[in-house]
PDB file of N, H, CA, C and O in Angstrom:
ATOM      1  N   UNK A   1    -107.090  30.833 -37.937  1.00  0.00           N
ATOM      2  CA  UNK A   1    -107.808  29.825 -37.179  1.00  0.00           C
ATOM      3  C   UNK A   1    -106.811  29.039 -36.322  1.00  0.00           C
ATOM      4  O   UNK A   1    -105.841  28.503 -36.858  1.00  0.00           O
ATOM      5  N   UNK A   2    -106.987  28.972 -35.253  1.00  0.00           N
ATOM      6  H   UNK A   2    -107.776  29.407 -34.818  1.00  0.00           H
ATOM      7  CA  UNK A   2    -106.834  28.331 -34.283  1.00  0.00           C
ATOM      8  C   UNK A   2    -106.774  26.976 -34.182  1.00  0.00           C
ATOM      9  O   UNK A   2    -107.825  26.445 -33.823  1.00  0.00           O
ATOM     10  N   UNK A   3    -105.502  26.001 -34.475  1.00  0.00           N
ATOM     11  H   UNK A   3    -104.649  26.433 -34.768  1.00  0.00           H
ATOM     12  CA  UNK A   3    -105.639  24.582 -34.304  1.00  0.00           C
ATOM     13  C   UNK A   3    -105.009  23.850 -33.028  1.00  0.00           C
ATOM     14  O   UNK A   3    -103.845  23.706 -32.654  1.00  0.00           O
ATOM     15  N   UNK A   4    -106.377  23.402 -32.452  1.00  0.00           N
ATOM     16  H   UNK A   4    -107.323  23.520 -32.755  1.00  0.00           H
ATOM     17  CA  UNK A   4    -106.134  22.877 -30.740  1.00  0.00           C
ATOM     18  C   UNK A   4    -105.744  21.472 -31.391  1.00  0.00           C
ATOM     19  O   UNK A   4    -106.301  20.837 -32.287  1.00  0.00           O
ATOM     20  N   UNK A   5    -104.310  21.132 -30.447  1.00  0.00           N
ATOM     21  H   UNK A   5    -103.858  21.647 -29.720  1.00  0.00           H
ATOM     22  CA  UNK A   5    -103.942  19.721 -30.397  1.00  0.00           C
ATOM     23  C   UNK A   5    -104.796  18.662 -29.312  1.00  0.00           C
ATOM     24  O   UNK A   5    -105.157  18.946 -28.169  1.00  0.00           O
ATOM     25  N   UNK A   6    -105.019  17.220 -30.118  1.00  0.00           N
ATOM     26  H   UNK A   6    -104.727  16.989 -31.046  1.00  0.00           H
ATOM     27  CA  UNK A   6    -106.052  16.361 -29.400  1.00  0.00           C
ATOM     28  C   UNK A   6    -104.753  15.549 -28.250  1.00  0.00           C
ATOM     29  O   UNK A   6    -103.524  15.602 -28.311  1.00  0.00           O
ATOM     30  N   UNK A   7    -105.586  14.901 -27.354  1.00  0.00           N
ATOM     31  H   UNK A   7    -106.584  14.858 -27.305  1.00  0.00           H
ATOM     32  CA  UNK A   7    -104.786  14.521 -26.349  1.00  0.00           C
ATOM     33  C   UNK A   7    -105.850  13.374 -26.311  1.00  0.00           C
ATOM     34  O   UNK A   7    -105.283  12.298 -26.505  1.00  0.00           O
ATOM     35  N   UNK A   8    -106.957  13.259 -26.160  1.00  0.00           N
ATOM     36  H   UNK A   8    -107.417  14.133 -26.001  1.00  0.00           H
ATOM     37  CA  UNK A   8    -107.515  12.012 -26.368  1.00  0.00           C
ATOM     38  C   UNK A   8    -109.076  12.212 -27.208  1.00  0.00           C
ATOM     39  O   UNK A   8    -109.873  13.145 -27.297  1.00  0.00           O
ATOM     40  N   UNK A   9    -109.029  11.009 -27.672  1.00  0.00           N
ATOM     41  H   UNK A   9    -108.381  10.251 -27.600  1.00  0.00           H
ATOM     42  CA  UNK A   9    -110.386  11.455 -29.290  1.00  0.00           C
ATOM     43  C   UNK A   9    -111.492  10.422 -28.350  1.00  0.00           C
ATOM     44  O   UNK A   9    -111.266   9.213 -28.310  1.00  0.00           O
ATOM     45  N   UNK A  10    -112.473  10.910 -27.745  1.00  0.00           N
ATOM     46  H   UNK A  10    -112.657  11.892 -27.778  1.00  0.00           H
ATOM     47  CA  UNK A  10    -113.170   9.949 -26.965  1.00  0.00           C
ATOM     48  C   UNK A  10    -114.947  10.549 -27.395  1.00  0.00           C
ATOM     49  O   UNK A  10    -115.360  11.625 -27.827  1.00  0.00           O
ATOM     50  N   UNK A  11    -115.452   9.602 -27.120  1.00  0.00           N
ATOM     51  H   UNK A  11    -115.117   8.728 -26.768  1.00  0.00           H
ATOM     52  CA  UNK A  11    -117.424   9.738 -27.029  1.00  0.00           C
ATOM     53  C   UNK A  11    -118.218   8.624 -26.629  1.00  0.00           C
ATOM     54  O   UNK A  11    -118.155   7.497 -27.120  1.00  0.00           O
ATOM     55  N   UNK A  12    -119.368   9.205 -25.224  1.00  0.00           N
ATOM     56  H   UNK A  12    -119.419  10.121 -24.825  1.00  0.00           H
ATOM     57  CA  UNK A  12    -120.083   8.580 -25.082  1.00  0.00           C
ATOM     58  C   UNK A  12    -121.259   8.217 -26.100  1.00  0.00           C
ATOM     59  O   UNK A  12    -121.778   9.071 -26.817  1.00  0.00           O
ATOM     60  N   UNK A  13    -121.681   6.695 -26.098  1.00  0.00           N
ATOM     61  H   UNK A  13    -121.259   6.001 -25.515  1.00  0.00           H
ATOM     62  CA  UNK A  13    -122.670   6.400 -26.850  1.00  0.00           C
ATOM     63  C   UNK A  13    -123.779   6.588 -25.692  1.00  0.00           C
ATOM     64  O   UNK A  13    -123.640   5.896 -24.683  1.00  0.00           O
ATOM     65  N   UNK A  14    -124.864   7.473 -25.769  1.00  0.00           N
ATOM     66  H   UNK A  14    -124.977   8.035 -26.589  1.00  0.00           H
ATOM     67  CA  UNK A  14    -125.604   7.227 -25.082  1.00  0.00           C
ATOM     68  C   UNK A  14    -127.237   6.426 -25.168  1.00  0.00           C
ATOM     69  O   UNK A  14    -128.243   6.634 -24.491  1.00  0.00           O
ATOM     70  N   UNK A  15    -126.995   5.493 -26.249  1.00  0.00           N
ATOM     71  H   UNK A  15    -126.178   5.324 -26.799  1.00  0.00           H
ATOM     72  CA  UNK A  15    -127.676   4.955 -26.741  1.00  0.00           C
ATOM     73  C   UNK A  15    -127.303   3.286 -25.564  1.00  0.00           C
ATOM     74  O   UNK A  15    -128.213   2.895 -24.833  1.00  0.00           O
ATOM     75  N   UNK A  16    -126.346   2.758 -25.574  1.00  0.00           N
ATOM     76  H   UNK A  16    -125.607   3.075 -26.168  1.00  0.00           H
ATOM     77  CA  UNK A  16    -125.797   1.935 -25.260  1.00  0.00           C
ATOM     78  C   UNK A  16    -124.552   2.174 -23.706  1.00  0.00           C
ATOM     79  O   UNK A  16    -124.078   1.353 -22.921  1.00  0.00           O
ATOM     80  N   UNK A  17    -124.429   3.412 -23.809  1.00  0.00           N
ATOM     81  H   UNK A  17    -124.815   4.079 -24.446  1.00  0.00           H
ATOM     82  CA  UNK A  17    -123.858   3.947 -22.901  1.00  0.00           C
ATOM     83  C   UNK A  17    -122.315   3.336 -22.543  1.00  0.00           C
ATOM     84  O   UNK A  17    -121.823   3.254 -21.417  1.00  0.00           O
ATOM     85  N   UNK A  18    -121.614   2.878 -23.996  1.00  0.00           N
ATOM     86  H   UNK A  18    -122.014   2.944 -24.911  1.00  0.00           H
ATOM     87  CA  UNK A  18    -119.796   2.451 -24.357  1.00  0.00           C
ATOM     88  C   UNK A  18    -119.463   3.778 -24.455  1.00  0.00           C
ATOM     89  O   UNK A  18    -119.961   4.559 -25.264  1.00  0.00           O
ATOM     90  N   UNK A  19    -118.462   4.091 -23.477  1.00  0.00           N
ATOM     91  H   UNK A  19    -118.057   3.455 -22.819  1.00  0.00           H
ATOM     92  CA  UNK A  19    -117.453   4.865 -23.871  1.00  0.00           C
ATOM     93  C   UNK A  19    -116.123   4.362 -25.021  1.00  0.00           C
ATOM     94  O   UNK A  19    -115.306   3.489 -24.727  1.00  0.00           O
ATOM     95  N   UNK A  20    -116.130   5.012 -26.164  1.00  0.00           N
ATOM     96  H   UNK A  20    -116.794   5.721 -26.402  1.00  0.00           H
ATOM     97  CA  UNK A  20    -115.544   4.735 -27.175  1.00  0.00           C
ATOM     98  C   UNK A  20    -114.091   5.873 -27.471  1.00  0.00           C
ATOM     99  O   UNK A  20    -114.080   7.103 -27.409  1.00  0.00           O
ATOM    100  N   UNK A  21    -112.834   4.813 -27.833  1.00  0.00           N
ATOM    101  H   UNK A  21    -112.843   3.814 -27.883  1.00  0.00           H
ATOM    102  CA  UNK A  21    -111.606   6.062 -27.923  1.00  0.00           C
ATOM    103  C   UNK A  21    -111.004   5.647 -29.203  1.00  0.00           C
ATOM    104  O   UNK A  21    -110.632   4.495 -29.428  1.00  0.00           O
ATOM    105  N   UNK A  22    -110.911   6.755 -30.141  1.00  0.00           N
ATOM    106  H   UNK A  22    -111.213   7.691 -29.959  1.00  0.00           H
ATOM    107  CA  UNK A  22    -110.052   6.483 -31.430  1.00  0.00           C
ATOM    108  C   UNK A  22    -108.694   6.914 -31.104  1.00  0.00           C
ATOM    109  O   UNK A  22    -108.590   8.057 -30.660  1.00  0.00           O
ATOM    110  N   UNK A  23    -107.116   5.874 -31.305  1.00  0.00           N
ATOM    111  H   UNK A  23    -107.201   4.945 -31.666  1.00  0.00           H
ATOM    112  CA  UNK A  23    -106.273   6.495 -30.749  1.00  0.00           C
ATOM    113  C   UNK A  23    -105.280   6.449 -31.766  1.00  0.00           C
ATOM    114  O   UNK A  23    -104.100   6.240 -31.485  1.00  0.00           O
ATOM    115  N   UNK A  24    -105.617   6.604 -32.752  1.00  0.00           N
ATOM    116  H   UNK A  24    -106.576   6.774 -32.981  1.00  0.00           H
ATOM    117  CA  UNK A  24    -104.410   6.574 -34.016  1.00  0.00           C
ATOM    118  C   UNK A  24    -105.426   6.924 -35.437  1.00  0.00           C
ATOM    119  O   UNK A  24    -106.618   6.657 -35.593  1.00  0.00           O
ATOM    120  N   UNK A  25    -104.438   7.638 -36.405  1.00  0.00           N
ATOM    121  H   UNK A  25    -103.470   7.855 -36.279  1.00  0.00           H
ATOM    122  CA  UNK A  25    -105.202   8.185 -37.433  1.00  0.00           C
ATOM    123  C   UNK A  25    -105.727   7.278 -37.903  1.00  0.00           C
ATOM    124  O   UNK A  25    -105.038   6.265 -38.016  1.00  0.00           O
ATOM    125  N   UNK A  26    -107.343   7.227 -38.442  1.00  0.00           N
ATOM    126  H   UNK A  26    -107.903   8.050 -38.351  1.00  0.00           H
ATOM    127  CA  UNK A  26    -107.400   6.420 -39.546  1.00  0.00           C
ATOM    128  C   UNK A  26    -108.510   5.211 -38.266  1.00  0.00           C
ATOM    129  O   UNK A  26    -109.280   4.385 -38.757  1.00  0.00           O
ATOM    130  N   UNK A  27    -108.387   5.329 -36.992  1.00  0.00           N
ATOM    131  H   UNK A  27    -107.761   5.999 -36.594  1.00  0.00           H
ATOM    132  CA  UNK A  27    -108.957   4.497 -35.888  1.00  0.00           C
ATOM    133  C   UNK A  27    -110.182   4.217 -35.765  1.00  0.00           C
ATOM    134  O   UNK A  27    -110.620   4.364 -34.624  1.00  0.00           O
ATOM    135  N   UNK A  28    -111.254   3.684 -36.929  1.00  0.00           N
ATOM    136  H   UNK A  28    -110.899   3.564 -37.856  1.00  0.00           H
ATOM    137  CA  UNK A  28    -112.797   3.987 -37.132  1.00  0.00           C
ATOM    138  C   UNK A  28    -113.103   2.777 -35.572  1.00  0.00           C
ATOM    139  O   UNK A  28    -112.619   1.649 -35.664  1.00  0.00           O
ATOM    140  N   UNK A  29    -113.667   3.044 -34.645  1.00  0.00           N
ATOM    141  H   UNK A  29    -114.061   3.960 -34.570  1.00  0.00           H
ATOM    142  CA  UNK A  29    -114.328   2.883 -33.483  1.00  0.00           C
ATOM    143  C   UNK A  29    -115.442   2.955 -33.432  1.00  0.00           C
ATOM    144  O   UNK A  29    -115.973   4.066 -33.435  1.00  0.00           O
ATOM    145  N   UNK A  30    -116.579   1.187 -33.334  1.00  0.00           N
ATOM    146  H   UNK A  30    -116.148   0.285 -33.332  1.00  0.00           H
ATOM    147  CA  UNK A  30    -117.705   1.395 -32.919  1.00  0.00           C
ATOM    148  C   UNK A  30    -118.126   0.999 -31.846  1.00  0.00           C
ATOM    149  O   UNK A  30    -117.655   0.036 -31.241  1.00  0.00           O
ATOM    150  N   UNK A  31    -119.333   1.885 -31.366  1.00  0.00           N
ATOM    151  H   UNK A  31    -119.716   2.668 -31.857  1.00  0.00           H
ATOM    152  CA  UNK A  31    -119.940   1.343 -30.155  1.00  0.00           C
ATOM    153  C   UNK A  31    -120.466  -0.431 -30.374  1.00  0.00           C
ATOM    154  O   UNK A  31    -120.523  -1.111 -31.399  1.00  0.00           O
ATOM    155  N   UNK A  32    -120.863  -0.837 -28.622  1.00  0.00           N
ATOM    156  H   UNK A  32    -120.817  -0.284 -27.790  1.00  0.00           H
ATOM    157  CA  UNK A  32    -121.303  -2.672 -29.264  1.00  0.00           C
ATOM    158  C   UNK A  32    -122.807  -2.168 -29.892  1.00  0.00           C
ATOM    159  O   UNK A  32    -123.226  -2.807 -30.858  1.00  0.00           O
ATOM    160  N   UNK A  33    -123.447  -1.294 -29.487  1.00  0.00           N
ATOM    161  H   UNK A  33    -123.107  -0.775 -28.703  1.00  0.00           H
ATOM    162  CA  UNK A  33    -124.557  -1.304 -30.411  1.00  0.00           C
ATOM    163  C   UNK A  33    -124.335  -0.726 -32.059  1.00  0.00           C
ATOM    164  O   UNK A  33    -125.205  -0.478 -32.893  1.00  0.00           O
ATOM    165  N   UNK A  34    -123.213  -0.646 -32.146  1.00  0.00           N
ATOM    166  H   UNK A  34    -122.506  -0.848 -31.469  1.00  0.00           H
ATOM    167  CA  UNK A  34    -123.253  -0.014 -33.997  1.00  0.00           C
ATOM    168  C   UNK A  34    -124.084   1.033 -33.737  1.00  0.00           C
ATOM    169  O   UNK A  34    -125.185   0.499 -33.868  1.00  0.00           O
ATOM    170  N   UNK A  35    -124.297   2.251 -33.435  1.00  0.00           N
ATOM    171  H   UNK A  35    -123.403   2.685 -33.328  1.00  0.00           H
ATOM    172  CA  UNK A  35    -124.627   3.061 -33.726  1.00  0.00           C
ATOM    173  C   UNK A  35    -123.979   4.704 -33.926  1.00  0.00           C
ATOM    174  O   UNK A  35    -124.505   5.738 -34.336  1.00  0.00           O
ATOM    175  N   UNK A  36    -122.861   4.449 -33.526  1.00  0.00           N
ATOM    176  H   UNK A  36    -122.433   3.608 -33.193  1.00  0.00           H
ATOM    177  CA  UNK A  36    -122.158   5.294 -32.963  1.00  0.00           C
ATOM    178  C   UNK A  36    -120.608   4.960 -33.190  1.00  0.00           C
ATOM    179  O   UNK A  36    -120.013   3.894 -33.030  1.00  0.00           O
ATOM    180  N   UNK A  37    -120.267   5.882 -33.501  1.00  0.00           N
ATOM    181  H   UNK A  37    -120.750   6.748 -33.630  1.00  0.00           H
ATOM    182  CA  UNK A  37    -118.680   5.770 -34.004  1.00  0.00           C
ATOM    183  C   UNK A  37    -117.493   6.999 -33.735  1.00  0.00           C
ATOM    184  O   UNK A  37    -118.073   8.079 -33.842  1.00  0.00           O
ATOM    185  N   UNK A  38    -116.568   7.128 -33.538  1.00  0.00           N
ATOM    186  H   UNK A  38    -116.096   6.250 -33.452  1.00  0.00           H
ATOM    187  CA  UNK A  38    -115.508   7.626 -33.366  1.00  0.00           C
ATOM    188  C   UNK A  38    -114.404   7.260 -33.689  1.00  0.00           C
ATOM    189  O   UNK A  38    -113.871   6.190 -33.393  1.00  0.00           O
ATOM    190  N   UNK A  39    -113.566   8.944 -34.927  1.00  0.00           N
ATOM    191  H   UNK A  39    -113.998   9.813 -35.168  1.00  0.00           H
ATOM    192  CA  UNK A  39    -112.096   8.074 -35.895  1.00  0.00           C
ATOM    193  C   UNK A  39    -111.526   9.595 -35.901  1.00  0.00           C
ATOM    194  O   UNK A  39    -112.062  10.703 -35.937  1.00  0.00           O
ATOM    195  N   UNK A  40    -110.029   9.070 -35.844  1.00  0.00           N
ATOM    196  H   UNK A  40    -109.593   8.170 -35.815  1.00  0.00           H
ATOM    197  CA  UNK A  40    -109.390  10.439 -35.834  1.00  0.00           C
ATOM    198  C   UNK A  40    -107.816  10.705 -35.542  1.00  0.00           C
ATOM    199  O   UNK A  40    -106.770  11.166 -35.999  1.00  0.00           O
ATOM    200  N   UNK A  41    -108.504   9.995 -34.314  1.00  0.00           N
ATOM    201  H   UNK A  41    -109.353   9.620 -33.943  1.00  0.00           H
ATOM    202  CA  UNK A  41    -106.801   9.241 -32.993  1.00  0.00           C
ATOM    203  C   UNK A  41    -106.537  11.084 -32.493  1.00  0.00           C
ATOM    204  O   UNK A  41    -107.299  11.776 -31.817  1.00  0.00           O
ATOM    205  N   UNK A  42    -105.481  11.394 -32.982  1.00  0.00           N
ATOM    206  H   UNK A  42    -104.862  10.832 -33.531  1.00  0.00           H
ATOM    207  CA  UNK A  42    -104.755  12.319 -32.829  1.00  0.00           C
ATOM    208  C   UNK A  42    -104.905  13.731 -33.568  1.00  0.00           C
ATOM    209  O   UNK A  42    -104.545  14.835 -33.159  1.00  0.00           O
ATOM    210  N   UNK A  43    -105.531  13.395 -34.757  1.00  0.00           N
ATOM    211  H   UNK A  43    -105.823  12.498 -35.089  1.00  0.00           H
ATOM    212  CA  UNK A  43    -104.965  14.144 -35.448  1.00  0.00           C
ATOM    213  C   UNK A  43    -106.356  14.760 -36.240  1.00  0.00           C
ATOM    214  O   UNK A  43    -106.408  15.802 -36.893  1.00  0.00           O
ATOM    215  N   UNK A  44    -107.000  14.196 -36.088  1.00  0.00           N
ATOM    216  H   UNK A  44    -106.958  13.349 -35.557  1.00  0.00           H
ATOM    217  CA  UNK A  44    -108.608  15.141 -36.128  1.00  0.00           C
ATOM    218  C   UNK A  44    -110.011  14.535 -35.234  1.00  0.00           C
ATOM    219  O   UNK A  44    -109.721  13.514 -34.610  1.00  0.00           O
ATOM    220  N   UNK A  45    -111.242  14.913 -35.091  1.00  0.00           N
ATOM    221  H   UNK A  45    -111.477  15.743 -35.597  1.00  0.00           H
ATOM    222  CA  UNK A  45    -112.438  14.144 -34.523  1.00  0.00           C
ATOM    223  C   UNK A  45    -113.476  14.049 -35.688  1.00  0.00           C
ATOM    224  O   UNK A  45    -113.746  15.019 -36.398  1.00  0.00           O
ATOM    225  N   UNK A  46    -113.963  12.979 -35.815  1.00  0.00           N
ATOM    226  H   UNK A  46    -113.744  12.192 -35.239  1.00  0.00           H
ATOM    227  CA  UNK A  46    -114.705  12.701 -36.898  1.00  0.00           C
ATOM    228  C   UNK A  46    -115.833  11.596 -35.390  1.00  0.00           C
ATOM    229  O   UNK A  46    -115.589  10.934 -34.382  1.00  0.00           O
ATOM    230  N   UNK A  47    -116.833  11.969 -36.054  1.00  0.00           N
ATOM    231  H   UNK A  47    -117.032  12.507 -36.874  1.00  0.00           H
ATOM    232  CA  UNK A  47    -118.036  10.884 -35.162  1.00  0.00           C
ATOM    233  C   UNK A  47    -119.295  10.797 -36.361  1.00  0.00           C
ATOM    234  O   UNK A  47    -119.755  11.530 -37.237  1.00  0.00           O
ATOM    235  N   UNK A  48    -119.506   9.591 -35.882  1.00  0.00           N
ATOM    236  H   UNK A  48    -119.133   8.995 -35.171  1.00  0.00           H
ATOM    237  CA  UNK A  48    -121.340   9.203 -36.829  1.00  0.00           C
ATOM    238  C   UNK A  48    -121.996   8.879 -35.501  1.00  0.00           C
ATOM    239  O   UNK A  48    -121.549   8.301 -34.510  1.00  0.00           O
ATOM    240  N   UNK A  49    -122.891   9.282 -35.697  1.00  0.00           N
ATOM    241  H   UNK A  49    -123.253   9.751 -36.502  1.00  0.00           H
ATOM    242  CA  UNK A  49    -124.530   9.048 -35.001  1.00  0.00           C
ATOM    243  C   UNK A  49    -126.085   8.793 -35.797  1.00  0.00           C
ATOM    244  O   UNK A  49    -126.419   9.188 -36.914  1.00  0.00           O
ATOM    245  N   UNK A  50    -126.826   8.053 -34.871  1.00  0.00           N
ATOM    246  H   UNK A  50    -126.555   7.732 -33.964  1.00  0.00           H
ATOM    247  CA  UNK A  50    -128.434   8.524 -35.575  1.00  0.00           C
ATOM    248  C   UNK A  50    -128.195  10.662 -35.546  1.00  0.00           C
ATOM    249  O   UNK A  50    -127.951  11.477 -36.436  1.00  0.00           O
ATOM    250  N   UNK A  51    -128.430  10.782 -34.080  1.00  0.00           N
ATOM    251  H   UNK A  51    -128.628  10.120 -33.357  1.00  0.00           H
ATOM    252  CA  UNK A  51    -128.468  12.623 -34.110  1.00  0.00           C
ATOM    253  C   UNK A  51    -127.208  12.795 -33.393  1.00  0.00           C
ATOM    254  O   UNK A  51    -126.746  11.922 -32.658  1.00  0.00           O
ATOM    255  N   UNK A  52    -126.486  14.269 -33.674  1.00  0.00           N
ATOM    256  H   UNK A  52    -126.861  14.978 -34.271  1.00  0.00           H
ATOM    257  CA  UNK A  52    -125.789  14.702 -32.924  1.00  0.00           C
ATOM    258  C   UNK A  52    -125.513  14.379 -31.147  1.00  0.00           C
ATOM    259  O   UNK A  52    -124.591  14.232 -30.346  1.00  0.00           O
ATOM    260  N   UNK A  53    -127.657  14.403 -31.250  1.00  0.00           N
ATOM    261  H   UNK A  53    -128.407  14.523 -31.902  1.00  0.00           H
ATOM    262  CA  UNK A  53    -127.598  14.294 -29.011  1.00  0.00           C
ATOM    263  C   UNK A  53    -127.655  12.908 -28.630  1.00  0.00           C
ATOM    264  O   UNK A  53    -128.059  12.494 -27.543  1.00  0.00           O
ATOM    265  N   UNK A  54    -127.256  12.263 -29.520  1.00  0.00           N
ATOM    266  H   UNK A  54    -126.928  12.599 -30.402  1.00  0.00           H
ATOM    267  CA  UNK A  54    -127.039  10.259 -28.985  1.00  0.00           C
ATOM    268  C   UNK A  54    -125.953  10.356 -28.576  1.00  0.00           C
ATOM    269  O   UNK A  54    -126.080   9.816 -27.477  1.00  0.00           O
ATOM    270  N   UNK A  55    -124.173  10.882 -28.703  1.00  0.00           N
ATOM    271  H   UNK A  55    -124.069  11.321 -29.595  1.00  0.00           H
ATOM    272  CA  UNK A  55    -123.538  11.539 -27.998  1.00  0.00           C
ATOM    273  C   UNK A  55    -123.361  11.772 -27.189  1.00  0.00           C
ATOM    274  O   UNK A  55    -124.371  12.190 -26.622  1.00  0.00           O
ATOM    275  N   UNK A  56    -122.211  11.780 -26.398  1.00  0.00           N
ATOM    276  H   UNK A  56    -121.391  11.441 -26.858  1.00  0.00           H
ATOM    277  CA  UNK A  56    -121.814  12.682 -25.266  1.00  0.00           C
ATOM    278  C   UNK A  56    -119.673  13.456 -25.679  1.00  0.00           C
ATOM    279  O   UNK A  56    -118.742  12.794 -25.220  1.00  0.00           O
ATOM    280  N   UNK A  57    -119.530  14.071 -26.068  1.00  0.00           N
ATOM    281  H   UNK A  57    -120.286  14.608 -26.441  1.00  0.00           H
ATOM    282  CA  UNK A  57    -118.117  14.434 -26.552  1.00  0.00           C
ATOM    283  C   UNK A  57    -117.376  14.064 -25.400  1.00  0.00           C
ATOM    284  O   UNK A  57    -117.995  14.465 -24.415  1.00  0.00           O
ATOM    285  N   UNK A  58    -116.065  13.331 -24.993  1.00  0.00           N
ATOM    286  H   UNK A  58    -115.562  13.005 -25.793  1.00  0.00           H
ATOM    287  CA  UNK A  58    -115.410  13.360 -24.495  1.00  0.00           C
ATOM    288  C   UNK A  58    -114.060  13.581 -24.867  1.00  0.00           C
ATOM    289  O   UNK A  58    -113.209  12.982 -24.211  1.00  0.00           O
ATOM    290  N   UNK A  59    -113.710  14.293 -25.755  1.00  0.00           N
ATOM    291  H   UNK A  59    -114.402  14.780 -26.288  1.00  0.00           H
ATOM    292  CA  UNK A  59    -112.546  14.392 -26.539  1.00  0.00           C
ATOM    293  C   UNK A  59    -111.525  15.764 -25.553  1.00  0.00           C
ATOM    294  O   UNK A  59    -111.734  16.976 -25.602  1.00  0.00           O
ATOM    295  N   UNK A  60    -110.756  15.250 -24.968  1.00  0.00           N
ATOM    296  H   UNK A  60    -110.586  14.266 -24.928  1.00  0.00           H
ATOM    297  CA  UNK A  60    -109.898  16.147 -24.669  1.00  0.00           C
ATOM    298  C   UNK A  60    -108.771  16.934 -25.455  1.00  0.00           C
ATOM    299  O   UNK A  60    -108.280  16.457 -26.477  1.00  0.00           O
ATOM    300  N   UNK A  61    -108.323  18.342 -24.863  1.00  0.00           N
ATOM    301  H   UNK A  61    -108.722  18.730 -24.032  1.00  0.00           H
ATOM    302  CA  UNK A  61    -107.206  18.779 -25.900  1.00  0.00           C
ATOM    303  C   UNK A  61    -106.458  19.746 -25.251  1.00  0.00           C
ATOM    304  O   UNK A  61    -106.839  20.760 -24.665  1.00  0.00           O
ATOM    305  N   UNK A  62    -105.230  19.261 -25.446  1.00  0.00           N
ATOM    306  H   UNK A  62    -104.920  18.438 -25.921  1.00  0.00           H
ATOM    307  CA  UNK A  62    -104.089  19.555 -25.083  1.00  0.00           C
ATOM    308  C   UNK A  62    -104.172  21.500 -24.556  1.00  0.00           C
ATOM    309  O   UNK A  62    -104.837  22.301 -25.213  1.00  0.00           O
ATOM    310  N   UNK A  63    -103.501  21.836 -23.514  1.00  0.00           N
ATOM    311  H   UNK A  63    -102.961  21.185 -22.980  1.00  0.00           H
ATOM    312  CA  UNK A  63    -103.412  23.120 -23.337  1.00  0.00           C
ATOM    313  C   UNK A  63    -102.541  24.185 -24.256  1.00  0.00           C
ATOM    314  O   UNK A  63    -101.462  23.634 -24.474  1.00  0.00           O
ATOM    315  N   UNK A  64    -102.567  25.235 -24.761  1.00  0.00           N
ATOM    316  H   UNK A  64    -103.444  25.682 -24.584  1.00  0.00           H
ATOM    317  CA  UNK A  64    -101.290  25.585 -25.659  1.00  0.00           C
ATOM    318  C   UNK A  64    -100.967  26.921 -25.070  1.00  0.00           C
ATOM    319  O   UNK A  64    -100.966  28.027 -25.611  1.00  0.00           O
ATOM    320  N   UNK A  65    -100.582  26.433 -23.337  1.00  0.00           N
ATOM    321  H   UNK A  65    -100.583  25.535 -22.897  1.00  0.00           H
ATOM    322  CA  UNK A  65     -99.605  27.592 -23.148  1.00  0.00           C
ATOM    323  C   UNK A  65     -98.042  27.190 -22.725  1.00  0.00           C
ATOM    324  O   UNK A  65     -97.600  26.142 -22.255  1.00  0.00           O
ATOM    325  N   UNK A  66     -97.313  28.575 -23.116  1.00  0.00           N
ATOM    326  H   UNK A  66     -97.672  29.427 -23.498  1.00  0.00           H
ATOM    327  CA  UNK A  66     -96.159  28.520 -23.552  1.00  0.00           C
ATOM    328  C   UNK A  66     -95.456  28.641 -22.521  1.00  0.00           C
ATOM    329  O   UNK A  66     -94.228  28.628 -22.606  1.00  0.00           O
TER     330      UNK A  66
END
């Protein structure tokens, strides 16, 4: 398995429509409506929602060519 390095841990709330960025491990991030969260920073993506499609992923990741 394949592990892509994060470059930025980001998600739209589209409930409230905050763009939200976790930027260090351990970084629990909520939207101003509390509904929506993003934690991870670097080093994994973790998100809470009501559903998956309240969301929008903005999490970028690093290229891994050599």
């Amino acid at each position: 398995m394949e592990h892509r390095k994060i470059k930025r841990n980001r998600l739209q709330c589209k409930l409230c429509g905050d763009i939200i960025e976790s930027k260090y491990t351990h970084d629990y991030v909520m939207c101003s409506c509390k509904k929506c969260a993003i934690d991870g920073g670097k080093e994994y993506v973790r998100f809470s929602a009501p559903k998956p499609d309240d969301v929008i992923f903005l999490t970028e990741y690093e290229d891994n060519k050599d």
